[in-house]
C-alpha positions as CSV (number, residue, x, y, z in Angstrom):
1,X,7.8,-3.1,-6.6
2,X,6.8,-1.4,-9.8
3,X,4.4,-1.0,-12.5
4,X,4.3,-3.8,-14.0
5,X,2.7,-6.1,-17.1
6,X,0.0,-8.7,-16.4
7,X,-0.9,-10.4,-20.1
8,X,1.7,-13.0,-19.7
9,X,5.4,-14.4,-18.1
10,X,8.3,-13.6,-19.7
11,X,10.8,-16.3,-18.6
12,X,13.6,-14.9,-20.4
13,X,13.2,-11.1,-19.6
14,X,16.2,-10.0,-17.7
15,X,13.8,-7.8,-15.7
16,X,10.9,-10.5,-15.7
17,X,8.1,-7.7,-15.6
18,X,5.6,-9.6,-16.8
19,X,3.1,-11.0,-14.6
20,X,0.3,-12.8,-15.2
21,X,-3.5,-13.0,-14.3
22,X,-4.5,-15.0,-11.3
23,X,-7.3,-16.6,-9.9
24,X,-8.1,-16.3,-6.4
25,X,-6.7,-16.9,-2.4
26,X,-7.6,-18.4,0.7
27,X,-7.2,-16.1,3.9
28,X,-9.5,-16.2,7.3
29,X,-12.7,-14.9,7.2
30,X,-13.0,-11.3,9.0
31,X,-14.4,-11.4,12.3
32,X,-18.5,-11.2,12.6
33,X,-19.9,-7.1,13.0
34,X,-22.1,-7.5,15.9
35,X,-24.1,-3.9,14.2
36,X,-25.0,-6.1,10.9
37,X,-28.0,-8.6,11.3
38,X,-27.2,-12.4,11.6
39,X,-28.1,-12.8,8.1
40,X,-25.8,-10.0,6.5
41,X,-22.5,-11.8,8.6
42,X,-23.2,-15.0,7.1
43,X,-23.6,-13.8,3.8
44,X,-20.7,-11.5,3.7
45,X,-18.5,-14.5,5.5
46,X,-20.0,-17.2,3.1
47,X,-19.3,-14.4,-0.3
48,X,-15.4,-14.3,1.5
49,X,-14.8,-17.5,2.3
50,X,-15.7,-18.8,-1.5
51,X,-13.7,-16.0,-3.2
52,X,-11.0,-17.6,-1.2
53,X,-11.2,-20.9,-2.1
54,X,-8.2,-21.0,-4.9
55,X,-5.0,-19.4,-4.6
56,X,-2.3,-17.6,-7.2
57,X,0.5,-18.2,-8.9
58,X,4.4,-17.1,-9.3
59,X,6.0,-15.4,-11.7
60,X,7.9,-18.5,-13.2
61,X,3.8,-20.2,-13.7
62,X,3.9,-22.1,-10.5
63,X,0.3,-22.7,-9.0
64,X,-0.2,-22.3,-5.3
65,X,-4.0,-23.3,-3.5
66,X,-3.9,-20.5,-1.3
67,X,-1.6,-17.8,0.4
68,X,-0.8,-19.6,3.3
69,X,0.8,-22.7,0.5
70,X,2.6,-19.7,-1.0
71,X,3.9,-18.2,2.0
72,X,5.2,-21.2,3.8
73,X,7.2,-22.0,0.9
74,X,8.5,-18.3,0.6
75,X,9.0,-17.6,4.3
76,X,8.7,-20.8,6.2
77,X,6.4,-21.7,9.3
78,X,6.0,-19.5,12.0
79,X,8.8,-18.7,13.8
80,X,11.6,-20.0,11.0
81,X,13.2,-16.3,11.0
82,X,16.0,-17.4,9.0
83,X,13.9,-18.1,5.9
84,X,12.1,-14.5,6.5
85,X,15.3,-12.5,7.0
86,X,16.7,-14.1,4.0
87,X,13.2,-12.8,1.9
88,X,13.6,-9.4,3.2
89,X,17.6,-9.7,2.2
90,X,17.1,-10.5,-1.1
91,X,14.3,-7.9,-1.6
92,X,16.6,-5.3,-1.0
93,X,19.5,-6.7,-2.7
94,X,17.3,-6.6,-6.2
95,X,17.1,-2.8,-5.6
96,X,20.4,-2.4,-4.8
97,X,21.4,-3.5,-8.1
98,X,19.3,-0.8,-9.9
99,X,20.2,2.3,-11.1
100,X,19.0,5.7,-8.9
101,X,16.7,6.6,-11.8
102,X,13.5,7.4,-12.4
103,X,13.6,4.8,-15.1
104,X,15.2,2.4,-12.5
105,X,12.7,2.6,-9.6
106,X,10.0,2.8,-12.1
107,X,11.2,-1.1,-13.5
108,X,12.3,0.6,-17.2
109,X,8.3,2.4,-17.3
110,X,9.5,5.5,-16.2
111,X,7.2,6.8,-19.2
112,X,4.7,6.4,-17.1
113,X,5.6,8.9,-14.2
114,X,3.7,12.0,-15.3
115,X,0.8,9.7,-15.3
116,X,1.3,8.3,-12.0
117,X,1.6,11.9,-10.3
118,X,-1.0,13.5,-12.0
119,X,-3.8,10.6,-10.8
120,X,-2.3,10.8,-7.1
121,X,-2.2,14.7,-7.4
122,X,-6.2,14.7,-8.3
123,X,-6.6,12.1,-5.4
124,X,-4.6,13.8,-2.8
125,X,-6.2,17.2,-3.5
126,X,-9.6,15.7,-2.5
127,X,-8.5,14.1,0.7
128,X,-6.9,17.1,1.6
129,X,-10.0,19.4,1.2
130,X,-12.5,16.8,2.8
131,X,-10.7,15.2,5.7
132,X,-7.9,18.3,6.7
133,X,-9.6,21.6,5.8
134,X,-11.1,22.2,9.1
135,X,-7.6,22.7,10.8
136,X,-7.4,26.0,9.1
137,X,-5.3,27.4,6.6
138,X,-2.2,28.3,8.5
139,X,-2.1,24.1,9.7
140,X,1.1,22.8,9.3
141,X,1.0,19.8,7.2
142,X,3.5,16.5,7.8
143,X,3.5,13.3,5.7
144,X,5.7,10.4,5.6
145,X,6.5,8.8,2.2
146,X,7.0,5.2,2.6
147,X,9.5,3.0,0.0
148,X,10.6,6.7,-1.2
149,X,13.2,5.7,-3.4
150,X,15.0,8.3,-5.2
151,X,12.5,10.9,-3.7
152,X,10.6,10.9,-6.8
153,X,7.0,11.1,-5.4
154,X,7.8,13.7,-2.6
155,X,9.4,15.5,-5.5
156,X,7.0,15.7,-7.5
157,X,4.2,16.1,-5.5
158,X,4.0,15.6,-1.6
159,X,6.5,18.9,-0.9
160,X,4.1,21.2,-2.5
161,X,1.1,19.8,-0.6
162,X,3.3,19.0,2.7
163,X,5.3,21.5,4.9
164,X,7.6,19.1,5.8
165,X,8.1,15.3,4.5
166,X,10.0,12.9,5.7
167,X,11.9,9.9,3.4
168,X,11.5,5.6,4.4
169,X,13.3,3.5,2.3
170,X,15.8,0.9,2.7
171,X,18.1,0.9,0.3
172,X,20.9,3.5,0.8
173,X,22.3,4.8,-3.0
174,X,18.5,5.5,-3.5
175,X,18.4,8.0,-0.4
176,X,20.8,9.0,-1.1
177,X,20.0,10.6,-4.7
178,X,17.2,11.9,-2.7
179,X,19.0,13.8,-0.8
180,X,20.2,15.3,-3.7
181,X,17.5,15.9,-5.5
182,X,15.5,17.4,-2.7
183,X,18.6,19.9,-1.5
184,X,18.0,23.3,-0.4
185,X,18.4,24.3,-3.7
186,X,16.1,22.5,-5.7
187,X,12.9,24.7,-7.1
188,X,10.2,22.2,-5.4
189,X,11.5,23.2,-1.8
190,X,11.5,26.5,-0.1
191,X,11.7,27.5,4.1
192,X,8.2,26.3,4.4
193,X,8.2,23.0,1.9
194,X,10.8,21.0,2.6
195,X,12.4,17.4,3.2
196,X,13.2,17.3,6.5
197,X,14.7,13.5,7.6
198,X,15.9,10.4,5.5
199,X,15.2,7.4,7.3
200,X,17.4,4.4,5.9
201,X,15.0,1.1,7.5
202,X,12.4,-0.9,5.8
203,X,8.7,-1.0,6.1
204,X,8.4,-4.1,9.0
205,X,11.2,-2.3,11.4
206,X,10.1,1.2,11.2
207,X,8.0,2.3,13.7
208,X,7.2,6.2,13.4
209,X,6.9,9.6,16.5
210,X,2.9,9.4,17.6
211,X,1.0,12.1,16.0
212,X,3.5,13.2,13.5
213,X,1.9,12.5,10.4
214,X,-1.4,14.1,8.1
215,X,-0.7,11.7,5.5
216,X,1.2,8.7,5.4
217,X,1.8,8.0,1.9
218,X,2.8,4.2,0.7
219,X,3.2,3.4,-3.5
220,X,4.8,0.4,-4.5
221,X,6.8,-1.6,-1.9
222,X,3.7,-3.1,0.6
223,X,4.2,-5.5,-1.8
224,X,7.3,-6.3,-0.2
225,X,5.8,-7.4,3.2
226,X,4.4,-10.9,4.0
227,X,1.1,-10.7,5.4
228,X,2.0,-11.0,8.8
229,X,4.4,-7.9,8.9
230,X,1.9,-5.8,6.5
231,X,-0.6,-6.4,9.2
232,X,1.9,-5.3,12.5
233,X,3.4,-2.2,9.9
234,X,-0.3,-0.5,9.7
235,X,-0.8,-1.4,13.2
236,X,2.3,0.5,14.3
237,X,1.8,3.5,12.0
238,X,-1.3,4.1,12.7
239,X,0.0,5.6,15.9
240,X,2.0,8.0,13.9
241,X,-1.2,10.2,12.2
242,X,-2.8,12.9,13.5
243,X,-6.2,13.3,14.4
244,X,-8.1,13.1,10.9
245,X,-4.8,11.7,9.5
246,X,-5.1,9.1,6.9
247,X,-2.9,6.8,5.0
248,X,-2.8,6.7,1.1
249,X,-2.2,3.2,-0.2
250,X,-1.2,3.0,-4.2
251,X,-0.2,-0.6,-5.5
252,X,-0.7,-3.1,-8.9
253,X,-3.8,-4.7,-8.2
254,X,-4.3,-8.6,-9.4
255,X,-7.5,-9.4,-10.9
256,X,-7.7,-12.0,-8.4
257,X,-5.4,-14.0,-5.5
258,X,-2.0,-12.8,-5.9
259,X,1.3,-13.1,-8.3
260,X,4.4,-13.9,-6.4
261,X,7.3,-12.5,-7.9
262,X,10.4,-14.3,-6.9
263,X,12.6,-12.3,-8.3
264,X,12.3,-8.8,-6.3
265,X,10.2,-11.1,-3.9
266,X,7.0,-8.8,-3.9
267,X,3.3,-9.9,-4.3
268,X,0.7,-8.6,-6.3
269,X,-2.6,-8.7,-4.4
270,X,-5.9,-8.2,-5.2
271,X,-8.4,-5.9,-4.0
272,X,-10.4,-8.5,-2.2
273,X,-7.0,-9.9,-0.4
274,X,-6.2,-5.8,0.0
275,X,-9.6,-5.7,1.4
276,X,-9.2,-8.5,3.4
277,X,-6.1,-7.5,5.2
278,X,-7.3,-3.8,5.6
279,X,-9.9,-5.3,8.0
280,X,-7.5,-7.4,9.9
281,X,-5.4,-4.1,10.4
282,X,-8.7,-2.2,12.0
283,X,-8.4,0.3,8.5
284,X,-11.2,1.6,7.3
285,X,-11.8,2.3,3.8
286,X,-12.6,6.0,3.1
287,X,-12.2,6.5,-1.0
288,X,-10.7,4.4,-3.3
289,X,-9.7,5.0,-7.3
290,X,-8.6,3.2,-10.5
291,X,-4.9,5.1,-11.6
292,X,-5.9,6.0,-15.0
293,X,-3.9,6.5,-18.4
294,X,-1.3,3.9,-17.9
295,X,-0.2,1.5,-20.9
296,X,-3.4,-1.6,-21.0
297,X,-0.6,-3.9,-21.0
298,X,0.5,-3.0,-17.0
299,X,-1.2,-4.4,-14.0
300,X,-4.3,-1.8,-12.4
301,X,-3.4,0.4,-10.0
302,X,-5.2,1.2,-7.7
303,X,-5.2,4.0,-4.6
304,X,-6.8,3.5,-1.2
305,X,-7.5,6.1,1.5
306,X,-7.7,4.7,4.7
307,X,-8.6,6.1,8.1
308,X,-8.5,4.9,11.6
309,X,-12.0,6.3,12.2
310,X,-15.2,4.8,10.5
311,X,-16.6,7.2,7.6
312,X,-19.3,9.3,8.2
313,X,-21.7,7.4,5.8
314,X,-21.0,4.1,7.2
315,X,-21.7,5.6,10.7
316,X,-24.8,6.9,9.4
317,X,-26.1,3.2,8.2
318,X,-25.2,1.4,11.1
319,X,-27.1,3.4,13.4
320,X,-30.2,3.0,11.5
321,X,-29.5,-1.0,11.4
322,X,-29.6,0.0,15.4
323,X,-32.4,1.9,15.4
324,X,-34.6,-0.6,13.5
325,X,-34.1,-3.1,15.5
326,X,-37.1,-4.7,17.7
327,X,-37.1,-2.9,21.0
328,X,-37.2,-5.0,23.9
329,X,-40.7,-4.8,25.7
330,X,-40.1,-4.5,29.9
């Protein structure tokens, strides 16, 4: 995936960036919170269930009713792997025709790069200091950047934050140029900050070492993943952080539902439908923010920190919504 326009479709683009606005999708409600009152789960499952009732559309205009319409069509029914392999296949066969560029991986906006880093930098430096300062300052930090590409986000940013990173994408002639731009000799590394392995698999067949990761960083490819395989990919990697690890989630955000693009066969979810599948996966949500200073005419972006543990705060409320509840006489 990549940044990309959402005002209209552009059916004669050779790139076909432009996406448009969407209206809603249908997934399964979350399951009840036995901590919130009766009253709060029917409310939150009857608010989910109605934002769900419409679907989204693809990027040559075509309406779907919900995610699973969209899906079946796309993948198949369970168990039809051929149809799924052949999704995944031609995924990575878009990528493989595109230049190792920054211009390339970024979909021709590679204008918008210093933009991009600078909002993650501000976001990252936050997370850092709240969730990984009590370690102490001679930790040794490890993150894993996920759909790397051409190394430009470890680059730019995660090898001056991260003692060592470690590289996921699966298309070769990208890692490669990552490789090369992340040498010993390039002025981002040194013996302490450095790239340490290229891993050549894609998202839904990596599985990473337990407890190897601080941060677990994913821009731009999730996208990529049916919701099946997004769901088993968190569930997997979540075994890779750290205690107080977290992952950082950065993606195009529809207004609403999703837009399929057939092309590079990705979809553009919502927040709600992020939402949605963050609480299948057991993620909570820690700290979110809007990416800001892009062009008005590109989808939102959006970043998501997400932690295996439940935040503070929402500790905090729950245990009152315990503690106010009618005591049982004996």
């Amino acid at each position: 995936m990549r940044p990309s326009c959402r005002m209209s479709i552009s059916l004669q683009s050779p790139n076909r960036f432009l996406r448009p606005p969407c209206k809603s999708y249908h997934l399964e409600p979350p399951l009840r919170d036995p901590v919130r009152s009766r009253a709060e789960n029917s409310r939150i499952v009857t608010r989910l269930s109605r934002s769900m009732e419409v679907g989204g559309l693809d990027s040559d205009g075509k309406e779907f009713k919900n995610a699973q319409e969209m899906w079946r069509e796309q993948v198949g029914e369970e168990g039809d792997e051929n149809k799924k392999t052949q999704w995944y296949s031609d995924g990575v066969a878009y990528w493989e025709a595109v230049e190792p560029s920054v211009d390339g991986v970024l979909g021709g906006f590679g204008h918008v790069n210093d933009a991009d880093i600078k909002g993650s930098e501000a976001f990252l430096k936050t997370l850092l200091h709240e969730r990984l300062t009590d370690c102490g300052g001679d930790q040794h930090l490890v993150a894993l950047d996920c759909g790397s590409g051409i190394g430009r986000i470890t680059k730019n940013l995660l090898i001056r934050y991260f003692n060592e990173v470690d590289l996921l994408e699966p298309v070769s002639h990208f890692l490669d140029a990552a490789r090369d731009h992340l040498a010993p000799g390039n002025p981002m590394a040194s013996d302490t900050h450095q790239a340490m392995n290229f891993i050549c698999l894609p998202l839904q067949e990596f599985t990473p070492a337990a407890g190897r990761y601080d941060v677990i960083w994913v821009q731009w490819c999730i996208g990529h993943l049916t919701d099946d395989d997004f769901l088993s990919f968190f569930k997997r990697a979540k075994a890779g952080l750290k205690p107080g690890g977290f992952f950082i989630l950065k993606e195009n955000i529809a207004r609403n539902g999703f837009v399929l693009d057939k092309e590079d066969r990705s979809i553009t979810r919502s927040d709600a439908y992020f939402k949605e599948l963050f609480h299948r996966c057991g993620l909570h949500l820690y700290k979110s923010k809007d990416q800001k200073g892009f062009p008005e005419e590109l989808f939102a972006v959006k970043m998501y920190a997400l932690t295996t543990d439940m935040p503070k705060k929402l500790q905090k409320n729950r245990s009152k919504v315990k503690s106010n509840r009618p005591g049982v006489i004996k």
